[in-house]
N, C-alpha and C positions, 0 to 999 in steps of 0.2 A: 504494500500500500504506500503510494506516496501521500504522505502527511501534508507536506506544502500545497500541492496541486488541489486537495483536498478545501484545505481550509481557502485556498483561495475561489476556489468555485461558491463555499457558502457565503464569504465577504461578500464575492457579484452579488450573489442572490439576496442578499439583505440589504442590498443597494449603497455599500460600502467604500470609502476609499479606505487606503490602504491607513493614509494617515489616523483616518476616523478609528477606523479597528485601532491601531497604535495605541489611541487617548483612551478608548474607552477601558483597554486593558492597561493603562499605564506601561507604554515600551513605544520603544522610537519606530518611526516608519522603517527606518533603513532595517530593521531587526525581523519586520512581518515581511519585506520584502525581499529579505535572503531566505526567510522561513518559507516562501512560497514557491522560493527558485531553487529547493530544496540544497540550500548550503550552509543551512544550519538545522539543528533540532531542535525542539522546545524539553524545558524539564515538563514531568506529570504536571507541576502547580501552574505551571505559565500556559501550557496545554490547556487544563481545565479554566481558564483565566479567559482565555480565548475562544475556548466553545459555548463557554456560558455569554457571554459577548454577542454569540451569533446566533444565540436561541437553540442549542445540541446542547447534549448529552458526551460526554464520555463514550456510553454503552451503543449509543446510537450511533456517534461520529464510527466505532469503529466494527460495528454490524455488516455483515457483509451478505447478510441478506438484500434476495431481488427485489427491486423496487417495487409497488404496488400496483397491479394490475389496470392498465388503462384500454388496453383494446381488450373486447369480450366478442368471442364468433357466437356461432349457430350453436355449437355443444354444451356452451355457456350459461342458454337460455334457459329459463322455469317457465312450463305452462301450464294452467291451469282451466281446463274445461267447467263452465257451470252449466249444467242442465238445465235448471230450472231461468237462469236469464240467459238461456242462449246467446252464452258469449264466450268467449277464451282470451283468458288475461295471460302475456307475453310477458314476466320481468325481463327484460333485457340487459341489465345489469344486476346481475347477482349483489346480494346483501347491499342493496341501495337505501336502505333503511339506517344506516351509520352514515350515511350525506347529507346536505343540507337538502337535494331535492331528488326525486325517483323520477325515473322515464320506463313506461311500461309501453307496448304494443296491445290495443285494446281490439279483437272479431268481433264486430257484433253477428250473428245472423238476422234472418227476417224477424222483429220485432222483438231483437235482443234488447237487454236492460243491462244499465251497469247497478252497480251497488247503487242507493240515493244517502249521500255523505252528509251528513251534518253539518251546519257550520264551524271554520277553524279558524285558525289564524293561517296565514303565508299566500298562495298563488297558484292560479292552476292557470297551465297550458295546454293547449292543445291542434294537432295539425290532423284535417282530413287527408287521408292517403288514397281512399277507397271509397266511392259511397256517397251516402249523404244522411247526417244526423238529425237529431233534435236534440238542440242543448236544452234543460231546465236548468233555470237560478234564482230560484225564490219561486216567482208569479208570471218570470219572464219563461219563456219558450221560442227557442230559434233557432234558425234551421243553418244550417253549416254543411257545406259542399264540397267535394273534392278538391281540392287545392285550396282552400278556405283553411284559418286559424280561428283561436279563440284563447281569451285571455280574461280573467279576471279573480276579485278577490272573493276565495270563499265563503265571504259571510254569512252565507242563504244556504239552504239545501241546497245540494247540486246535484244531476246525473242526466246518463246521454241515453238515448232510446233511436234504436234504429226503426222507419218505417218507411223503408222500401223491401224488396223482393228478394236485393240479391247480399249480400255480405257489406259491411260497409267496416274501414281499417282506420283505426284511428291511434296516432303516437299522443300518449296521456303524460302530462310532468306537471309533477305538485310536489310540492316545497311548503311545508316540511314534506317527508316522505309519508302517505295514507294507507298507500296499496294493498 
């Protein structure tokens, strides 16, 4: 593991100069800047001095575990068929429920139902793929078309109702996560 190369990547990313890292750990620039161009080494105290500095861990800075998962394919997926509202809910990002917001793949079939959600707190999104919907939100009712979106806050009941013939696909993101 290069140490210097290291911490210099987390400096960038905490939008850093070299000098600012320097003050905030008490050590002159020229010391973080042989420390990057790995010509010198930090002791453990001045090490930890400096990851605390940049928001890390010790245990973290020196994990060499994979990064966390950001492209998810097709074997990825969780589906879940509901019979009784002929629909099939898609999670598309597995444990989206640890995020600030879930994106699911919503089937409706003909005169599919999703759940009818509660009011929350956060934001829901949504893009027709397929189809054509009937949004509910409170008292409102409206219809949403293929290449159409919809946006807003969920303070009303809310849910989508398919009423045409054929399948209609709808990409669902709410924030927090409800799914």
């Amino acid at each position: 593991m290069n140490i210097g190369s290291k911490i210099k990547q987390l400096r960038m990313e905490n939008g850093l100069t070299q000098e600012e890292l320097a003050n905030r750990c008490e050590l002159t620039k020229g010391f973080i800047s042989q420390l990057e161009r790995e010509m010198t080494s930090p002791s453990i105290a001045t090490l930890y001095d400096i990851l605390e500095a940049l928001g890390t861990t010790l245990g973290d800075f020196f994990s060499e575990e994979d990064d966390e998962k950001i492209v998810f394919k097709q074997e990825d997926v969780f589906e879940k068929y509901e019979e009784e509202n002929n629909m099939t809910i898609h999670w598309i990002v597995p444990n989206a429920q640890k995020y600030e917001m879930e994106p699911i793949l919503v089937e409706f079939g003909q005169n599919g139902l999703s759940y009818k959600h509660t009011p929350h707190s956060g934001q829901e999104f949504g893009f027709v793929l397929e189809g054509e919907i009937e949004l509910y939100h409170g008292k409102r009712k409206l219809q949403v078309k293929k290449g159409e979106t919809f946006y807003f806050i969920p303070n009303k009941e809310h849910y989508i109702k398919n009423k045409i013939n054929k399948t209609s696909k709808v990409l669902w993101i709410s924030t927090p996560p409800s799914f």
